[in-house]
C-alpha positions as a Markdown table, in Angstrom:
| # | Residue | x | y | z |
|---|---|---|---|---|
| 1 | Unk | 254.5 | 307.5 | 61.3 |
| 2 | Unk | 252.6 | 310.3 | 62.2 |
| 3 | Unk | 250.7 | 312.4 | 59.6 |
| 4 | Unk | 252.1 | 316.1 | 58.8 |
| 5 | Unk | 249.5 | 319.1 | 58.7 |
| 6 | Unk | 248.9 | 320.3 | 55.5 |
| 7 | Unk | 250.4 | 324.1 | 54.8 |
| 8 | Unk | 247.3 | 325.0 | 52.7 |
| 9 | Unk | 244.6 | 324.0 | 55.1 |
| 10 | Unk | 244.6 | 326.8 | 57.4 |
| 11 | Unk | 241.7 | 326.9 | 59.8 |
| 12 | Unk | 239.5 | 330.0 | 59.6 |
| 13 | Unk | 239.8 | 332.4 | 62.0 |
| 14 | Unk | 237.6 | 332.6 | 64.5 |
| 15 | Unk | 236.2 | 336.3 | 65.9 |
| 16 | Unk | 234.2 | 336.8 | 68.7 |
| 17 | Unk | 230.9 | 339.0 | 68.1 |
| 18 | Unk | 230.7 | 342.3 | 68.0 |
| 19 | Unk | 229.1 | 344.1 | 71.2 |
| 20 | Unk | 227.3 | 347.2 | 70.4 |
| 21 | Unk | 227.4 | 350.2 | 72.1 |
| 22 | Unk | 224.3 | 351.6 | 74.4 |
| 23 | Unk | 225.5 | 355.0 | 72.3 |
| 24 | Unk | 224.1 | 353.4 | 68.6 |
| 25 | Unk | 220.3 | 353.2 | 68.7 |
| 26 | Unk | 218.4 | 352.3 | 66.1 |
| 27 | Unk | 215.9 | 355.0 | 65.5 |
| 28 | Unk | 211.9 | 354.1 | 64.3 |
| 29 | Unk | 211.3 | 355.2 | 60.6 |
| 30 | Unk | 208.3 | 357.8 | 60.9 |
| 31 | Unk | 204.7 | 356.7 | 59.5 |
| 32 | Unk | 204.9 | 356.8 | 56.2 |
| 33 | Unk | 201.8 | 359.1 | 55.2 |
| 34 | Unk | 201.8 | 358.5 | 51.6 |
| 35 | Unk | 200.8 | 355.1 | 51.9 |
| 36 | Unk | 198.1 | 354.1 | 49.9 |
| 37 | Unk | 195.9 | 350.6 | 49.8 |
| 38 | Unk | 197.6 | 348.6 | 47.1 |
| 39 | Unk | 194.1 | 348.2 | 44.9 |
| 40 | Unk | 194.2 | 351.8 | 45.0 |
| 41 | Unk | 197.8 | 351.8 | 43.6 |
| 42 | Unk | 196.6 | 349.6 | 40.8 |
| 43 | Unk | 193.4 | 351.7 | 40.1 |
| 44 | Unk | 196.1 | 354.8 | 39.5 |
| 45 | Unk | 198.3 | 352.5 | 37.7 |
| 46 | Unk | 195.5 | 351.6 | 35.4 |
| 47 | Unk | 194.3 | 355.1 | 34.7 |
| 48 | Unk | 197.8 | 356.3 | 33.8 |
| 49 | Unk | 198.1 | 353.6 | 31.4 |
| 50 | Unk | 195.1 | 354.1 | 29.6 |
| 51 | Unk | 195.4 | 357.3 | 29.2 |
| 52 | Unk | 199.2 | 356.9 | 28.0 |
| 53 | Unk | 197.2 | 354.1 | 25.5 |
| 54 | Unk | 194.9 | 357.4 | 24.3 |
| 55 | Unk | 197.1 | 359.7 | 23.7 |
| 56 | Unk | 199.0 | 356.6 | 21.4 |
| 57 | Unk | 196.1 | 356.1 | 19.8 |
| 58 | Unk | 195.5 | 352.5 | 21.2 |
| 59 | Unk | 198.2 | 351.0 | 19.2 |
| 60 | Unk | 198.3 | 347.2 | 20.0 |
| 61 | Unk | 202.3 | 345.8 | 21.1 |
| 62 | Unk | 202.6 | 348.9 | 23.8 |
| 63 | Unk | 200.7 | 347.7 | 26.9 |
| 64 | Unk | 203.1 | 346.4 | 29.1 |
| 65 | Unk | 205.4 | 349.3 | 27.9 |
| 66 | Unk | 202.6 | 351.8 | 28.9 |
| 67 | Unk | 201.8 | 349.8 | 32.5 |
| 68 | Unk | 205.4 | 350.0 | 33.4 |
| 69 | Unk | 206.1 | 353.4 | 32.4 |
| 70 | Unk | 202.9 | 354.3 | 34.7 |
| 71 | Unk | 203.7 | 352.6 | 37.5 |
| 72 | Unk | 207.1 | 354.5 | 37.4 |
| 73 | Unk | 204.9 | 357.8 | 37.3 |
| 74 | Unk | 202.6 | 357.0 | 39.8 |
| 75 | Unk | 205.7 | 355.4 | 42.2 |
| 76 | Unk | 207.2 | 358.3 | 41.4 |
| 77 | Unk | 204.3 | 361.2 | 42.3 |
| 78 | Unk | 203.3 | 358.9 | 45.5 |
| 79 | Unk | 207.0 | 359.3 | 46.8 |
| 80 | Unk | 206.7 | 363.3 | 46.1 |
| 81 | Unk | 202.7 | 363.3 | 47.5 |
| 82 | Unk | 201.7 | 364.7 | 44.8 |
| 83 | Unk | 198.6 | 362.2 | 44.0 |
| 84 | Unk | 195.6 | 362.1 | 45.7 |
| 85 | Unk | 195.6 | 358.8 | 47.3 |
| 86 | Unk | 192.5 | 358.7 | 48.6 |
| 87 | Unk | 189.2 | 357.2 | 47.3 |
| 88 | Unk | 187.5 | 360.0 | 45.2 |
């Protein structure tokens, strides 16, 4: 006797790839000039947190708090360009 498909086995449906158009190109990002050596990014990161530390008072329990609230400031000003990000 011969075996009968099952009705919920339904093969998956097979689509053929999608040609792209000579119209879509994919355009180079521009040189990001605000990039900055990633040392240098630490150094930044460093100063803004101790000085976020000083103005607290040097409180112990607050330095990872104060390192991630400035490496969101310094993220934040090297997105805007408003850091020096060279070597003084």
């Amino acid at each position: 006797m011969a075996r009968e498909k099952s009705p919920q086995a339904n093969p998956p449906v097979k689509r053929a790839p999608r040609k792209r158009s000579a119209a879509v190109t994919i355009e180079a990002a521009p040189p990001h000039t605000n990039f900055v050596d990633p040392q240098r990014r630490a150094a930044l990161i460093a100063r803004a947190a101790y000085f976020r530390a000083m103005h607290r008072g040097f409180v112990p329990g607050y330095e990872v708090a104060d390192w991630l609230a400035a490496e969101a400031e310094v993220d934040a000003e090297l997105l805007q360009g408003t850091v020096e990000t060279s070597a003084a």
